[in-house]
C-alpha positions as CSV (number, residue, x, y, z in Angstrom):
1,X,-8.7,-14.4,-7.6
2,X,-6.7,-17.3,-6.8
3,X,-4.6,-17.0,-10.0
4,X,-4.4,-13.6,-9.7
5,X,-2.7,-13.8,-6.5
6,X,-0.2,-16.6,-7.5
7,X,1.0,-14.3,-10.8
8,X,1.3,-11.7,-8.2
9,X,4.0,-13.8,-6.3
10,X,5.7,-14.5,-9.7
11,X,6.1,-10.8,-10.0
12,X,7.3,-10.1,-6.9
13,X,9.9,-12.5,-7.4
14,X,11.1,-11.1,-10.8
15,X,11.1,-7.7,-9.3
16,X,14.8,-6.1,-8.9
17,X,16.0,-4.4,-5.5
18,X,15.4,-1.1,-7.4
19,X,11.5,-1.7,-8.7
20,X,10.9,-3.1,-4.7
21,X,11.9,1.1,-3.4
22,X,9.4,2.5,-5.9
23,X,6.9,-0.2,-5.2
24,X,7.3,0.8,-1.3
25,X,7.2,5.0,-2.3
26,X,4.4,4.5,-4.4
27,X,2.6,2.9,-1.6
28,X,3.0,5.8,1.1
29,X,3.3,8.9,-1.1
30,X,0.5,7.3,-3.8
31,X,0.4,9.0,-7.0
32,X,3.6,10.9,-7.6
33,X,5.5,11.7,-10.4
34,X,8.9,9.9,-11.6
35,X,11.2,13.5,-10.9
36,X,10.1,13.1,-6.9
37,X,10.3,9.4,-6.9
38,X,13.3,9.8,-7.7
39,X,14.8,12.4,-5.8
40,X,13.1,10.8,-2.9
41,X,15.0,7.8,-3.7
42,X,18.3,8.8,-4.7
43,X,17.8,7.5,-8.1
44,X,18.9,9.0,-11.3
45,X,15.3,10.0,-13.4
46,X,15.8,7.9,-16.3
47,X,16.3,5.2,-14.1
48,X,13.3,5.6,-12.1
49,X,11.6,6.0,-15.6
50,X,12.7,3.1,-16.5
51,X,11.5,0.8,-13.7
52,X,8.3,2.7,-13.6
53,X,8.2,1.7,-17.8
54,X,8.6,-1.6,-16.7
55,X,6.3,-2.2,-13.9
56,X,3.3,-0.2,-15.6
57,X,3.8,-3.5,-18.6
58,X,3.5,-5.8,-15.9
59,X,0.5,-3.9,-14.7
60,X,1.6,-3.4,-11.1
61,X,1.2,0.4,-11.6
62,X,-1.0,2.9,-13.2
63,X,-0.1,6.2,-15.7
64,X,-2.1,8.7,-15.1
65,X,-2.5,11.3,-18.6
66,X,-0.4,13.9,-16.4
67,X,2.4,12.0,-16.3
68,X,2.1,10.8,-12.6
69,X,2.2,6.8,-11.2
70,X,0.2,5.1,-8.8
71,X,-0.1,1.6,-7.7
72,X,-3.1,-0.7,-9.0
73,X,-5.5,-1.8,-6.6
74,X,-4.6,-5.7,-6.2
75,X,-1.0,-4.5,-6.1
76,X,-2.3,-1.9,-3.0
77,X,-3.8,-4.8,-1.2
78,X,-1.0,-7.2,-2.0
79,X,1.4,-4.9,-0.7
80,X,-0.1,-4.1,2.6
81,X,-0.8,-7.2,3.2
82,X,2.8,-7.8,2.9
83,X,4.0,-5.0,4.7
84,X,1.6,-6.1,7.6
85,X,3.1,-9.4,7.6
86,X,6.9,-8.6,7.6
87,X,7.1,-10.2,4.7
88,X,8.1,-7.0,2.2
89,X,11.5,-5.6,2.7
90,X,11.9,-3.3,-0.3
């Protein structure tokens, strides 16, 4: 778990200003779709697609078959953990 926790960190640090927003939608609206993410956002779709390409490699979030994104469950607790502390500003 340890490990885990530290490759989280990496992550997070690796992470652009961009990935950080949809990190922080995904955690209050769930499991969405990129088209709202990104009008929610102000974000043009293929760049929301994009980032949502890139974080589902890295294994932050989850595709469902429909099409829709949600965050995985370390990256839940990671994040409101964060978000408790102050310490996520995305």
């Amino acid at each position: 778990m340890v490990y885990k926790r530290k490759r989280q960190f990496f992550y997070v640090n690796l992470l652009e200003e961009k990935d950080l927003l949809i990190l922080k939608d995904l955690f209050y609206f769930d499991l969405d779709s990129p088209k709202f993410i990104a009008k929610r956002l102000n974000l043009t779709l293929k760049e929301v697609s994009k980032r949502l390409n890139f974080l589902e490699k890295l294994g932050i979030i989850v595709k469902h078959p429909k099409g829709c994104y949600e965050l995985s469950q370390s990256w839940r607790e990671l994040l409101k953990k964060l978000l408790e502390e102050g310490r996520f500003y995305g």
